[in-house]
N, C-alpha and C positions, 0 to 999 in steps of 0.2 A: 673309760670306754671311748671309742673312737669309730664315728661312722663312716662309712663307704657311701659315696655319692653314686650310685648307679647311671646317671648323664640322660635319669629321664626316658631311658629304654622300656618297650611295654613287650616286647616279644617275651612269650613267656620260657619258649628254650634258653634264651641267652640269659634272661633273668636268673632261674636254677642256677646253668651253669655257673654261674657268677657266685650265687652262694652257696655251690659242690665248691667251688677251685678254693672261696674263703674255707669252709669247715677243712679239705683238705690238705691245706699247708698254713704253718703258722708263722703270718705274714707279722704278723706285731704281738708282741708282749701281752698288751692289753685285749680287754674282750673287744667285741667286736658288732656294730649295730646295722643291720643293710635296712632299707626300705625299698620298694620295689612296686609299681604298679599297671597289671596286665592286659593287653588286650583279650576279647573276648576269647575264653579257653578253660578246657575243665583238666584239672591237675587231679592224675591219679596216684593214689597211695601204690607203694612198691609194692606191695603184694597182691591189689587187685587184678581181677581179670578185666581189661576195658573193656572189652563186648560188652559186657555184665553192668557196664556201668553207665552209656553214652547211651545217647537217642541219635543213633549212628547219621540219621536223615538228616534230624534236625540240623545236627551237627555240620552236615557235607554242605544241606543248604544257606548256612551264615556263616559259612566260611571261621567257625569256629577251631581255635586252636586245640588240638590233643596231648598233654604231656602226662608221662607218668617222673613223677619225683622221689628221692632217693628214701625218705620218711615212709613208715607206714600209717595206719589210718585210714581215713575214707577219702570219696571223689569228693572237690568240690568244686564250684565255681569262681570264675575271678572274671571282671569285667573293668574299665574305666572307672565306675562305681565305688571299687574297693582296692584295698593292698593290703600289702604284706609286709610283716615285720618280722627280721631274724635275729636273734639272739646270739652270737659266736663266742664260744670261750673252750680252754681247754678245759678234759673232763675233768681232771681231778679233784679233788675237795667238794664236787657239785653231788646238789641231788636231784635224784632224774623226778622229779616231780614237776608240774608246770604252776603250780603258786608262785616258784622264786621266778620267773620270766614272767608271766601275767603282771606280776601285781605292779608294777614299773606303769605298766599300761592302762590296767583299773583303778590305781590311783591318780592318774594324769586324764582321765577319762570322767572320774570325778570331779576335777576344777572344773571341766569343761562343762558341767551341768547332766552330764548323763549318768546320775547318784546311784540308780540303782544299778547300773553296770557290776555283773559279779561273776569267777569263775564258780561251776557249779559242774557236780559228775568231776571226770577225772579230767576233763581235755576242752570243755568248752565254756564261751565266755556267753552268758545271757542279761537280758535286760526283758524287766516284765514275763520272763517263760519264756523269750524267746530267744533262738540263738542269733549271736553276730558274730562271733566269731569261732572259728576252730582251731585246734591247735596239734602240732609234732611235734616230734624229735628225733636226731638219730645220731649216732658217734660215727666217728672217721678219723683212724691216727691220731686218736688220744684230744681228738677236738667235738666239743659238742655243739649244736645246735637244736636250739629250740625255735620253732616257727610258726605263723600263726596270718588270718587275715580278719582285716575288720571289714564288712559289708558299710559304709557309710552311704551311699545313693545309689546300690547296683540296679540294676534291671533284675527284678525278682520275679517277673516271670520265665523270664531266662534261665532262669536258675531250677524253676520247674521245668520247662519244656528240654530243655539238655541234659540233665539227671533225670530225666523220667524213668522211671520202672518201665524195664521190657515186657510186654505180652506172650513173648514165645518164651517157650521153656529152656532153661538152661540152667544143665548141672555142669557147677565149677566148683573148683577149692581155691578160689580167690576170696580174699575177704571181703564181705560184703557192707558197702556204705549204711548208715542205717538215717533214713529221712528224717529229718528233723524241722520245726515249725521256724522260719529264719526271719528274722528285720532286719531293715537299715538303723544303723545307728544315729542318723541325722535329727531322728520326730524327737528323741531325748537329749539331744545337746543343749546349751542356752542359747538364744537368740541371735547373740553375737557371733558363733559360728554356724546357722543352718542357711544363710546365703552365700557359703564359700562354696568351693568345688572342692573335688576330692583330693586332689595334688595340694590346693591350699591346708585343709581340715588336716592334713599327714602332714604339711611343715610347722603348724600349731604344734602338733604333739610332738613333733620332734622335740619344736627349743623347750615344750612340756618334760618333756623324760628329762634332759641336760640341765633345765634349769635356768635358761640365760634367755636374754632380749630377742635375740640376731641370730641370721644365719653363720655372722661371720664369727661369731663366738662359740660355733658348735665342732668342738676338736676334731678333724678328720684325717682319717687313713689317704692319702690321693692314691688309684691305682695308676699306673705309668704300662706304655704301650705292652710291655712282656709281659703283663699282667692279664691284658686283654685277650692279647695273641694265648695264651694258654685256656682260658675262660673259651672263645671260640674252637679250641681244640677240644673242650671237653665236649660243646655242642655238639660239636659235625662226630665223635665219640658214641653217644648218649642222645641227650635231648631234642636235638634237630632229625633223627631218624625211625623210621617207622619200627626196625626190627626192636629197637626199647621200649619204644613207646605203646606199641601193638603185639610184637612178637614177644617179648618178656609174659606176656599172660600164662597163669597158669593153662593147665590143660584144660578142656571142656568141650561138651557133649550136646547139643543144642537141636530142636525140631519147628521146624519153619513150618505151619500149612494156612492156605491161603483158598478160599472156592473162589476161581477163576470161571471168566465166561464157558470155557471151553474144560470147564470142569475141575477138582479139584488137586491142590499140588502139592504134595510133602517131604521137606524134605529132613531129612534126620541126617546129620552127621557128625562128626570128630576134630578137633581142632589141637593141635599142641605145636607149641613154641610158635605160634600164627600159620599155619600152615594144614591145610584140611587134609588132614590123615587116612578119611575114609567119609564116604557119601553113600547114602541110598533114598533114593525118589521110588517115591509112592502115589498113586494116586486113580481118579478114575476117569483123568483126559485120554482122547482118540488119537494116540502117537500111533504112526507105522513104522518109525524104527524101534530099533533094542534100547531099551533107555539105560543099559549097561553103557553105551555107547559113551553116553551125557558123563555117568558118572565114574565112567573111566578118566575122561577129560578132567574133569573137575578136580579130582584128586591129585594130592601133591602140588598144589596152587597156594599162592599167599592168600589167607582171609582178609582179604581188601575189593573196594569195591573196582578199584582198574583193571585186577589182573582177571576178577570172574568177569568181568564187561568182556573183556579179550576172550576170554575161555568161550561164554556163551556166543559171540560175535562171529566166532569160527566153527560154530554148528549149525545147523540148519533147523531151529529149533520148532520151526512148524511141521516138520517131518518128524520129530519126536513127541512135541506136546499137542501138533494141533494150531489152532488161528489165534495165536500170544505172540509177543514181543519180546527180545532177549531184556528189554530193559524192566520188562517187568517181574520175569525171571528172578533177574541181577536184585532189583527192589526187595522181592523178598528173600532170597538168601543171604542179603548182607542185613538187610531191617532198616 
């Protein structure tokens, strides 16, 4: 096996990228091991719908990253706190089970003091009942990967306040995350490793998995600049843009209301491939326009919060609702 030095990168687009471009061409014979660890961002499964799955606010206000990733499964969180470990090999002779990838991990997680570390259910890794980590997989041209993160010191309220369950209604056929009771895996390590940092505690495991002293003894892949330059193609592709990452969502159906001073605001509409299909406002505010007007506008608009800031910005929106603000509008139509 032979790892990939990632060079210490947290962005979590280029991260992916980096381990799409390894699953999708077979760069060496041998399997293949990435580590990677993200700034604050919640990575969604390929088949969710991310409305369904952000605390879009939260989100917008900590400048938190959004990626949806090529696996399916659920949202989850990554932060400085935690990383990720992937797996690369070609598929053949594998079983798609996550025993033979875990347990590399659960037994080097072992010496380290954290005994009861176990995979449990089909995909996830707990300690005491509780989860640390979660796990993928997906094939690509006959190459597989399985992927996974360990929570060792994240910010776990973070992890609730940006996966929060929405309050407004919304039907989708996105798969839906299912919340689970999560730790850090630091309170169960020995002693010797809970005043490391997280980049330290992941170069433990590393010479852990390989077996050896040193960094300089852990056999690696080097990527070389074409390697990169294609990695960044895949980003500005895929990962680096909204239309994947947001517009990929399935279709869905969603009703906003909110009682405002000037009375109350509903709005019901339609979303597919991120783009609002169809809108209708209800409500029992004092507008004197046609609020067909509004929801003329509104339609065929990206569901993001710049382009309805724009939309609402070019109405005159106390002439339809009454004494409110477009930004309050905007707050609740996007959440």
């Amino acid at each position: 096996m032979l790892f990939v030095d990632n060079q210490e990168i947290t962005d979590p687009s280029i991260n992916i990228a980096l381990e799409t471009y390894l699953v999708e061409n077979r760069l060496a014979d041998e399997p293949m091991l990435l580590f990677y660890i993200n700034e604050p961002s919640i990575i969604i499964g390929r088949n969710q719908n991310t409305v369904e799955e952000v605390n879009q606010r939260y989100v917008e206000e900590n400048g938190i990253h959004v990626v949806r990733r090529m696996s399916g499964g659920g949202a989850v969180y990554h932060d400085l706190g935690n990383f990720s470990f992937c797996f690369i090999q070609d598929e053949n002779g594998m079983a798609r089970n996550f025993s033979a990838f875990t347990r590399p991990v659960i037994e080097c997680l072992h010496k380290m003091g954290a005994t009861g570390a176990a995979l449990q259910g089909r995909n996830d890794l707990l300690i005491d009942g509780k989860k640390f980590s979660g796990n993928a997989m997906y094939v690509r041209n006959g190459r597989l990967t399985a992927h996974g993160t360990i929570l060792f010191d994240a910010d776990l309220d973070a992890v609730t306040q940006a996966l929060k369950p929405r309050a407004d209604k919304i039907e989708s056929k996105g798969i839906k995350s299912i919340r689970s009771r999560v730790t850090n895996i630091k309170p169960y390590v020995a002693n010797e490793y809970k005043g490391m940092s997280t980049r330290e505690f992941r170069d433990s495991l590393l010479l852990n998995i390989f077996g050896v002293k040193n960094r300089a003894q852990v056999p690696e892949y080097r990527l070389e600049e074409k390697d990169w330059e294609k990695v960044r193609q895949i980003r500005a592709e895929r990962f680096g843009n909204w239309d994947w990452n947001y517009g990929r969502s399935p279709a869905f159906s969603s009703e906003r209301y909110f009682k405002f001073p000037i009375g109350a605001v509903d709005f019901r509409f339609n979303v597919e491939r991120g783009m609002i299909q169809s809108i209708r406002i209800f409500g029992d505010f004092f507008g004197l326009g046609d609020i067909a007007d509004v929801e003329k506008r509104l339609t065929g608009i990206a569901y993001r919060r710049d382009a309805i800031e724009k939309a609402f910005s070019e109405i005159d929106v106390k002439h339809y609702f009454g004494n409110i603000e477009a930004k309050e509008l905007t707050d609740l139509l996007v959440g």
